[in-house]
C-alpha positions in Angstrom: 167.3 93.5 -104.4 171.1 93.7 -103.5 172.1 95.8 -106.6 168.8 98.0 -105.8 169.7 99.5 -102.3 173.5 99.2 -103.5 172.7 102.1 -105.9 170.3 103.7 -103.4 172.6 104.0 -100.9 174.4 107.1 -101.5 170.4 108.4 -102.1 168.4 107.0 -99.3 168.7 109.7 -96.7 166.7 111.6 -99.0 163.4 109.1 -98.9 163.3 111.2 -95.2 162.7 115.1 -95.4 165.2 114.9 -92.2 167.0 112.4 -91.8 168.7 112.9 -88.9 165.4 113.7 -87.3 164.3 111.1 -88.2 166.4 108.8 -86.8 166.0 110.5 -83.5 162.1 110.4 -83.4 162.2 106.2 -84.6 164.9 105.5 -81.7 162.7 107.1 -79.3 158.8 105.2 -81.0 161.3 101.7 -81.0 162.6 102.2 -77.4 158.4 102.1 -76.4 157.8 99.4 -78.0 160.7 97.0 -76.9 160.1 98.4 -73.1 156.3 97.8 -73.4 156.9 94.6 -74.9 159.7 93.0 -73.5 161.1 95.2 -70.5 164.4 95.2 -69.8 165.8 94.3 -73.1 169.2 95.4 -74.0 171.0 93.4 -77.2 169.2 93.4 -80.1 169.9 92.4 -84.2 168.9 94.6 -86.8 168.3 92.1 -89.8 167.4 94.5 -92.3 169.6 98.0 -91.5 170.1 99.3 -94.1 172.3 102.9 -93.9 171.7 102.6 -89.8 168.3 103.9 -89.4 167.3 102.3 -86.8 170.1 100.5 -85.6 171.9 103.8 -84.6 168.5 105.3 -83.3 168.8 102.2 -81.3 172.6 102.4 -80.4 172.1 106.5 -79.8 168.9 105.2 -76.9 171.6 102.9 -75.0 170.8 99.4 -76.7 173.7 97.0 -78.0 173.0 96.8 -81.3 174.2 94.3 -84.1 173.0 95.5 -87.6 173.8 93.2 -91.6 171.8 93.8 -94.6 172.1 92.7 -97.9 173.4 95.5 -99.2 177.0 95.8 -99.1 176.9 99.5 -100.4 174.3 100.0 -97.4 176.0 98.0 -95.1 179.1 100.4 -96.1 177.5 103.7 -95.8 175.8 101.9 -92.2 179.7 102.0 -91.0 180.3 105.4 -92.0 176.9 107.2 -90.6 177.6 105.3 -87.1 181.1 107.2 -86.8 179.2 110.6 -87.6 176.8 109.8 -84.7 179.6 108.4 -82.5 178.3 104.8 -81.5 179.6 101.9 -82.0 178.1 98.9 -83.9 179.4 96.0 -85.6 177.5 96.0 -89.1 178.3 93.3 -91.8 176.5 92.0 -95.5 174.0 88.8 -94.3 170.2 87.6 -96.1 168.2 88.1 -94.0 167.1 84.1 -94.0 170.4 83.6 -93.5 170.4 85.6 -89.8 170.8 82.6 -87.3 173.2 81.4 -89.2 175.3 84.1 -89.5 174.6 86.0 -86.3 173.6 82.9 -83.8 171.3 83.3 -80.7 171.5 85.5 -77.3 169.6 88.5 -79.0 166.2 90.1 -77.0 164.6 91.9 -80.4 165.6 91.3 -83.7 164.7 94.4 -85.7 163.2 94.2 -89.4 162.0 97.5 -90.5 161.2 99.9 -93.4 159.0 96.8 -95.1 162.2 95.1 -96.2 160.4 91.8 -95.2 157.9 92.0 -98.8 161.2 91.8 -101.0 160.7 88.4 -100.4 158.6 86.9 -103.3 156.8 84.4 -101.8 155.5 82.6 -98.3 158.3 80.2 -98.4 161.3 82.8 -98.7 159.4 84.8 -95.9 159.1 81.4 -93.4 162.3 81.6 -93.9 163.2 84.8 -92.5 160.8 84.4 -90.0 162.0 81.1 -88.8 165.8 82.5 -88.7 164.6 85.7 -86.8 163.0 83.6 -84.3 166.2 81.0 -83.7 168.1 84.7 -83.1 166.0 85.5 -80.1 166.0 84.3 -76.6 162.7 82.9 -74.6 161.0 85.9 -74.2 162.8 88.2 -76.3 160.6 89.4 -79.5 160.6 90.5 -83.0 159.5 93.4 -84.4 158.3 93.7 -88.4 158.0 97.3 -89.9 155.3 96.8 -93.2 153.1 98.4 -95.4 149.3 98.2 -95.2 148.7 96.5 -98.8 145.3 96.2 -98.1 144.9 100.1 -98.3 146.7 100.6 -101.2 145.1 100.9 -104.8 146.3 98.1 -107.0 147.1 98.7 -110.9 150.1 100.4 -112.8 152.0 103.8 -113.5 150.3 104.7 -109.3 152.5 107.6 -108.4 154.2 107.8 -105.0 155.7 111.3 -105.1 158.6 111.8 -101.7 159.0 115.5 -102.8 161.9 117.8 -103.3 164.7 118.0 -101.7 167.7 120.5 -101.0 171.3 118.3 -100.6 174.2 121.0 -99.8 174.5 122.4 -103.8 172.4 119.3 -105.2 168.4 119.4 -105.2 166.5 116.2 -106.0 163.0 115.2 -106.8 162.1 111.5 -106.0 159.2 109.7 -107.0 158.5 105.5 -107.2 155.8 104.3 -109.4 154.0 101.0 -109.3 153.2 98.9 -111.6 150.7 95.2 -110.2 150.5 92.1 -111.8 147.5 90.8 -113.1 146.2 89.3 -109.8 147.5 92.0 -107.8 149.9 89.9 -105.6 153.2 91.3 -106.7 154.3 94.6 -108.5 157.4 96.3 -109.8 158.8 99.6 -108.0 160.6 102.1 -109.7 162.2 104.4 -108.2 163.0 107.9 -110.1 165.7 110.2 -108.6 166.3 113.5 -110.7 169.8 115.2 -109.8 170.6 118.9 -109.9 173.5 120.3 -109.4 172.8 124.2 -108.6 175.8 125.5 -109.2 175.8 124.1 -113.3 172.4 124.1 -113.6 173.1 120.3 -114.6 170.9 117.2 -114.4 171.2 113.8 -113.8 168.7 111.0 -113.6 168.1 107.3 -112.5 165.6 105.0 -112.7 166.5 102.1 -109.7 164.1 99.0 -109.8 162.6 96.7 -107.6 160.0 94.2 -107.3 157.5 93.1 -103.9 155.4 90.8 -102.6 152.4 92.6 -101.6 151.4 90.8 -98.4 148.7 91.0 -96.8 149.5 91.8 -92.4 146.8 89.4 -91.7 148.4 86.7 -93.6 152.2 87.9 -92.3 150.8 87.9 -88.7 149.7 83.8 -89.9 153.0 83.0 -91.0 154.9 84.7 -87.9 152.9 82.6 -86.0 153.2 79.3 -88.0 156.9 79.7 -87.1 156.1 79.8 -83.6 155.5 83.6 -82.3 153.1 83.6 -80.0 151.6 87.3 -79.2 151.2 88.7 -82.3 149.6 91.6 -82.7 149.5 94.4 -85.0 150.4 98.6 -84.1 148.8 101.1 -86.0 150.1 103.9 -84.0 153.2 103.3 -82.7 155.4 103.9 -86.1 155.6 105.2 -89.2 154.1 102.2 -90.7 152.4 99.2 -89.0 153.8 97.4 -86.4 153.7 93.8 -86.2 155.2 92.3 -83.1 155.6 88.8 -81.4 157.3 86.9 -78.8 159.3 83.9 -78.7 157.9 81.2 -75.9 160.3 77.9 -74.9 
């Protein structure tokens, strides 16, 4: 997973057909949700940040904002991006199951979006996570989990997930991811093609970055968040880009 978003990194502003727009419009759906949810929150731990997405949407709203990833090349890039927008925000490399330990207690939301959570191969990997996430935040404070809908996706292989073309300064890329299930349809590979050009040369490039995920069901994720001891959980179908899944921590 590590060397797969270390190579992306350079790439994944592209998965957006604006970026920085993007960022904007996520701060503003995430600053909702924490203010419905838990009013009044102000630190929060972004377990899974990536290049900053929403941990500088976050920072640009007026929330304190801790982000780590596993990604060092993210978590690099993370750094860089936060100077462009001009907040400040300590970023560093942790696993996600590894978050208490790393980052301790004291937070109101911990933050883990984009469906980075599935990456994890299994229930016990994703307990976890879970359990970490939940030691991070104070009685009261919440968590919320960015996924896909598995359950509305078409299981089998070579399934085509097409992002488009786009225009980089003198570079123009077409990204693509294709899918390929196991047998039982729990788990499948990702791959994700990126095809360079350079318009000045009329020269191409192209990668092929791999992945693999755990395609959880949100009915059984909303279980294990609340085996761990979320209470509140509930799922948002409208409030994000993907579904929501949120819960609270109670002493």
């Amino acid at each position: 997973m590590a060397d797969f978003y270390d190579a992306l990194a350079p790439y994944y502003h592209l998965i957006y057909p604006d970026w920085p727009a993007s960022v904007r419009r996520q701060g503003e759906q995430l600053a909702d949700i924490i203010e419905a949810a838990w009013p009044g929150s102000s630190c929060v731990l972004d377990v899974a940040c990536g290049i900053g997405t929403q941990t500088i949407a976050l920072a640009a709203k007026g929330y304190s904002v801790i982000g780590s990833d596993l990604s060092a090349q993210a978590v690099a890039r993370a750094c860089d991006e936060a100077a462009n927008w001009d907040v400040d925000i300590p970023f560093s490399v942790c696993d996600m199951r590894e978050a208490n330990h790393f980052h301790g207690t004291g937070f109101n939301v911990v933050v883990c979006a984009d469906n980075a959570l599935p990456h994890l191969l299994d229930d016990q990997d994703i307990l976890a996570a879970l359990r970490s996430m939940h030691a991070c935040v104070v009685d009261g404070g919440g968590v919320i989990i960015s996924v896909r809908d598995y359950a509305a996706e078409e299981r089998g292989r070579n399934l085509l997930k097409p992002y488009g073309v786009r225009v980089d300064g003198n570079k123009r890329y077409l990204l693509f991811q294709v899918w390929d299930f196991d047998a039982d349809g729990t788990h499948y590979d990702l791959t994700l093609y990126l095809i360079e050009e350079d318009l000045r040369s009329n020269t191409t490039r192209s990668q092929a970055l791999r992945s693999r995920y755990y395609a959880i069901g949100v009915e059984h994720l909303m279980d294990l968040m609340r085996e761990v001891g979320f209470k509140q959980v509930r799922r948002m179908d409208s409030a994000f880009y993907q579904p929501v899944l949120v819960g609270t921590r109670r002493g």
